[in-house]
C-alpha positions as CSV (number, residue, x, y, z in Angstrom):
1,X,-208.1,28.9,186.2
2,X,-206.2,29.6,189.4
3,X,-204.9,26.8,191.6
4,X,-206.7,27.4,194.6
5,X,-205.4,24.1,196.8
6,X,-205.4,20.6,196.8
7,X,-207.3,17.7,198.5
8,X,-206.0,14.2,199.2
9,X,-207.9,11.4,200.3
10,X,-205.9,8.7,202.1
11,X,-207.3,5.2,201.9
12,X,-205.2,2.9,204.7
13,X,-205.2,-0.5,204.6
14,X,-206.5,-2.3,208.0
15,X,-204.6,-3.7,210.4
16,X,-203.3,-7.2,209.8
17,X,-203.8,-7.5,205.8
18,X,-200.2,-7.9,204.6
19,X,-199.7,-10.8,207.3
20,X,-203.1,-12.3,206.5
21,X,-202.3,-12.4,203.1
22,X,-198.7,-13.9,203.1
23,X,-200.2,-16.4,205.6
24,X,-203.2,-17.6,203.3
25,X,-200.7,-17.7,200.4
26,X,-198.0,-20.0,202.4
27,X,-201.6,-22.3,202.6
28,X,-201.1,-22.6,199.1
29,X,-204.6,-20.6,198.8
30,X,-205.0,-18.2,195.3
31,X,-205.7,-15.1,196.0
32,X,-207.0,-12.9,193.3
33,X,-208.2,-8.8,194.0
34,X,-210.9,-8.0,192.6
35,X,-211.0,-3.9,192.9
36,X,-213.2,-0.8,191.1
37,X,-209.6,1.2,191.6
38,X,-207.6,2.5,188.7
39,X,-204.6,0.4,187.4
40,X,-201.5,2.7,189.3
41,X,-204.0,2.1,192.5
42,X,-204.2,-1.1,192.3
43,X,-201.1,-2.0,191.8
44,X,-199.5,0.1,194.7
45,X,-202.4,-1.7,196.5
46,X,-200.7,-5.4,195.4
47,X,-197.4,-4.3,197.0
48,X,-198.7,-3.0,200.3
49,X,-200.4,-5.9,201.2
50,X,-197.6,-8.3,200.0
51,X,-199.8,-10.0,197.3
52,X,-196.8,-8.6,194.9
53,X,-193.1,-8.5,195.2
54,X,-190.1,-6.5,193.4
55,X,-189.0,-10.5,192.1
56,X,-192.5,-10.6,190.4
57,X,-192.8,-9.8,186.8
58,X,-195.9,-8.4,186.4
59,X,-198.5,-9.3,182.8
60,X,-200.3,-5.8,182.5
61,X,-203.3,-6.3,180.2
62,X,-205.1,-2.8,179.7
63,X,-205.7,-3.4,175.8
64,X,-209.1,-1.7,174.2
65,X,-210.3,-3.9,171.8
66,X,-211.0,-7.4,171.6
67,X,-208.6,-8.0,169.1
68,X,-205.4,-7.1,171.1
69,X,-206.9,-8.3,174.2
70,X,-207.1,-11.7,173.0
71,X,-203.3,-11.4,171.1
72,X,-202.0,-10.3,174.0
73,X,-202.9,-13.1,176.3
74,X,-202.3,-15.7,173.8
75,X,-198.8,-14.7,173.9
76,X,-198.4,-14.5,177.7
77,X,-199.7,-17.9,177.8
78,X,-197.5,-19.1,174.9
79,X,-194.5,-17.4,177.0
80,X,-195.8,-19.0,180.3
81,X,-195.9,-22.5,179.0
82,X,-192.2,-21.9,177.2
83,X,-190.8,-21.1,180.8
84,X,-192.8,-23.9,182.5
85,X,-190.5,-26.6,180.1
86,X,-187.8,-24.9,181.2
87,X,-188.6,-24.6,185.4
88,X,-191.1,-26.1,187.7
89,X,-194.7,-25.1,187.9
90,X,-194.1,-24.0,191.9
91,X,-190.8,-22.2,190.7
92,X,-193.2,-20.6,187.5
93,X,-195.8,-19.4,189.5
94,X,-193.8,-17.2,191.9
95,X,-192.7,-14.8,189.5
96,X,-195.4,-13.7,187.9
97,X,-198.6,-11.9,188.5
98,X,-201.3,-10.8,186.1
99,X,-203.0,-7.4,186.1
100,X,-205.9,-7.0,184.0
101,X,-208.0,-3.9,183.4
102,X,-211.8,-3.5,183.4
103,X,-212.2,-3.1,179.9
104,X,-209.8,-6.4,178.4
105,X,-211.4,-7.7,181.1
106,X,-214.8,-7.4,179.5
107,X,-213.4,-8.8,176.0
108,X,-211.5,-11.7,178.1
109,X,-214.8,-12.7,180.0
110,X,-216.5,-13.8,176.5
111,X,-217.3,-17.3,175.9
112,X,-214.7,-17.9,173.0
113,X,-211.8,-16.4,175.3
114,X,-212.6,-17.2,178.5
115,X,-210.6,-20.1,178.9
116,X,-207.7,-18.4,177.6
117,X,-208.0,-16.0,180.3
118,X,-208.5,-18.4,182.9
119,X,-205.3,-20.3,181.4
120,X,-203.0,-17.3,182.1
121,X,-204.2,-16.1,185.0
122,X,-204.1,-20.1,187.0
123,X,-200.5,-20.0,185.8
124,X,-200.0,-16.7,188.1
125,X,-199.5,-16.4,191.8
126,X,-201.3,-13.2,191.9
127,X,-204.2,-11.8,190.1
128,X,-205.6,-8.4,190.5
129,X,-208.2,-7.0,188.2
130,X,-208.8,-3.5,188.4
131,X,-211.6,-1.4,186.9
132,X,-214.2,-3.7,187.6
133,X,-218.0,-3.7,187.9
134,X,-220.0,-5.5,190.6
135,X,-220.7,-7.7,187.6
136,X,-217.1,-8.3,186.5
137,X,-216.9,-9.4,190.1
138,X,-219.6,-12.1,189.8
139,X,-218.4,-13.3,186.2
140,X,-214.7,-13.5,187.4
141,X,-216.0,-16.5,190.1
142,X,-218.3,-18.0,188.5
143,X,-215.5,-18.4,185.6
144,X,-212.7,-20.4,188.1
145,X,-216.0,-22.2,189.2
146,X,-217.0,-23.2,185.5
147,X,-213.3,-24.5,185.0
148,X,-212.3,-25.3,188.4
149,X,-213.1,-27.9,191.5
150,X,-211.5,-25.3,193.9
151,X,-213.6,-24.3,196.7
152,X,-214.2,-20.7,196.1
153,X,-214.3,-18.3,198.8
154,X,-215.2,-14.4,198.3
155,X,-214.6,-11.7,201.0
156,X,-215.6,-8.0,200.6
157,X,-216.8,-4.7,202.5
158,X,-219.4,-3.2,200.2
159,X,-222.0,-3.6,198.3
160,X,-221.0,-3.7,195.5
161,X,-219.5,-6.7,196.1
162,X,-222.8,-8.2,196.8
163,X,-223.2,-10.6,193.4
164,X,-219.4,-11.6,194.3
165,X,-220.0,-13.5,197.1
166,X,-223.1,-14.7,196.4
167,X,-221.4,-16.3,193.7
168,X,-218.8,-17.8,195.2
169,X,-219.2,-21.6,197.1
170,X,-218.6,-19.4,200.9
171,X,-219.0,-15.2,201.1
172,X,-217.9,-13.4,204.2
173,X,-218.8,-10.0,204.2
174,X,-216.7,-7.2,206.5
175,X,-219.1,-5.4,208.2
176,X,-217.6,-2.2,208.4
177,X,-217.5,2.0,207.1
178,X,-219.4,1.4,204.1
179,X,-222.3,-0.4,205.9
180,X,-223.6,-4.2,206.0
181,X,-225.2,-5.0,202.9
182,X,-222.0,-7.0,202.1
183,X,-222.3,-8.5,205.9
184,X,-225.8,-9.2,205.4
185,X,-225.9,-11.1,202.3
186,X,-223.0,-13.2,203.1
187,X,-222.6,-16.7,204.8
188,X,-220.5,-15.2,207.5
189,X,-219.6,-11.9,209.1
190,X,-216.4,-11.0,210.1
191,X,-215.4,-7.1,211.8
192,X,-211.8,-7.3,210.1
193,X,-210.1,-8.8,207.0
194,X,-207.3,-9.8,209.7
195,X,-210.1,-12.1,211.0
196,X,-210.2,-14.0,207.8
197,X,-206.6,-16.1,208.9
198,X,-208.1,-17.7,211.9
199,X,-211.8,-18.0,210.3
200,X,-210.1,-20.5,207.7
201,X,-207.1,-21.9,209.5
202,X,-208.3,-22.5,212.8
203,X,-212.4,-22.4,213.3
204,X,-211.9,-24.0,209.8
205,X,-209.7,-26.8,210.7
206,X,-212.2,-27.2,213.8
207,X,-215.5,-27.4,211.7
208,X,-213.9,-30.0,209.5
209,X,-213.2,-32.9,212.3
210,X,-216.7,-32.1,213.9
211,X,-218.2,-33.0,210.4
212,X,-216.0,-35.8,209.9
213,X,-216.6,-37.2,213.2
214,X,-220.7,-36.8,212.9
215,X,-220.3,-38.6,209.6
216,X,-218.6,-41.7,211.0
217,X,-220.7,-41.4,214.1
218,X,-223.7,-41.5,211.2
219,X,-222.5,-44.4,209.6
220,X,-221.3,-46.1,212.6
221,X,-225.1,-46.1,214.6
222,X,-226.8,-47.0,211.1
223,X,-225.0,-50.2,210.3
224,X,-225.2,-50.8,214.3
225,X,-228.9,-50.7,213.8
226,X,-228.9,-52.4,210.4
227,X,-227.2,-55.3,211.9
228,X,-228.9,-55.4,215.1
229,X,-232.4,-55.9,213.4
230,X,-230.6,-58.3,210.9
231,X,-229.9,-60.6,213.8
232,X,-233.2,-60.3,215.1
233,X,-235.1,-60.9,212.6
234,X,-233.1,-63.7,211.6
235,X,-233.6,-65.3,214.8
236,X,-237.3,-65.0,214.9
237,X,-237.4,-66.5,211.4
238,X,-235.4,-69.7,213.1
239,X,-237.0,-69.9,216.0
240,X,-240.5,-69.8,214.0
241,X,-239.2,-72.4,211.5
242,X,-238.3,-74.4,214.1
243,X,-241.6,-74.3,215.9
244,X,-243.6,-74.7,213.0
């Protein structure tokens, strides 16, 4: 064959990720990428928008059988728990990052290894699992929902990240190039992941002292009421005992 010329497709991030991300992670928020990119991809992916660092010492499972899959994590987590005896879990946590591929991740996501998986990758700052179907997506929350009491929160663009957020506790969907079924089936819609920092920090923050205050206001006019009619009917019963 004769090398006729080359193609490259250039895939920028949008504007405002990196600090978005950094931001949500200085919140103490988890933030775990769920992406149908190859591993090299993904990766390169992790240290544009600052999820990884050079510091970070990054757990690469792309094993093919269930076997080594389940080997391999048993020793990460074996390491893991040696170095948390030896340092704090804040100063654990920020050196490492897990990376699993689409295929361990289908051996990791069965029922006798699941919590092994989950194990490893709540003792990492970062998680990105590459590879992935729209089903991997769904399986991967409902997994941290199954052995967590976090609030889970799932944000993507397409749809095939439909079951993904549907899963998750909130979905925001990014309407955006490739179209608004992700938009349409979430619980909010945002034009930009940049969006997402204000969404959670600020109109969050907001949202939580209106509910707090209509709950007190709740409570405070039904025990008004309660009492109000206790009195009253009290009264009426003395005044009619005292007639009688």
């Amino acid at each position: 064959m004769t090398l006729l010329g080359a193609t490259a497709i250039e895939d920028k991030l949008q504007d405002g990720v990196p600090d978005t991300i950094h931001t949500l992670q200085q919140a103490n928020i988890k933030v775990w990428v769920l992406t149908g990119d190859r591993q090299e991809t993904a990766i390169n992916i992790g240290y544009s928008c600052k999820l990884l660092t050079e510091e970070m010492d990054l757990l690469i499972c792309n094993k093919d059988d269930y076997a080594s899959t389940k080997s391999f994590l048993t020793q990460k987590l074996n390491e893991l728990e040696h170095d948390h005896t030896r340092t704090s879990s804040a100063d654990m946590t920020e050196v490492h990052a897990l990376v699993i591929e689409g295929k361990a991740l289908t051996f990791a996501l069965e029922k006798d290894m699941e919590r092994l998986f989950y194990d490893v990758a709540t003792r990492c700052k970062a998680v990105i699992c590459c590879r992935v179907s729209p089903l991997q997506k769904a399986l991967v929350v409902k997994l941290v929902k199954k052995y967590s009491n976090s609030i889970l929160l799932a944000i993507g663009d397409g749809a095939n990240d439909v079951s993904m957020i549907q899963a998750a506790h909130v979905g925001i969907g990014i309407s955006g190039v490739e179209g608004l079924q992700a938009a349409r089936s979430a619980d909010f819609a945002i034009s930009q992941f940049r969006f997402l920092k204000k969404l959670l920090l600020v109109h969050g923050s907001w949202a939580y002292q209106r509910l707090s205050k209509m709950i007190f206001y709740y409570f405070y006019k039904n025990v008004a009421l309660y009492l109000t009619q206790f009195w009253v009917r009290n009264k009426v019963k003395r005044c009619s005992l005292a007639s009688f």
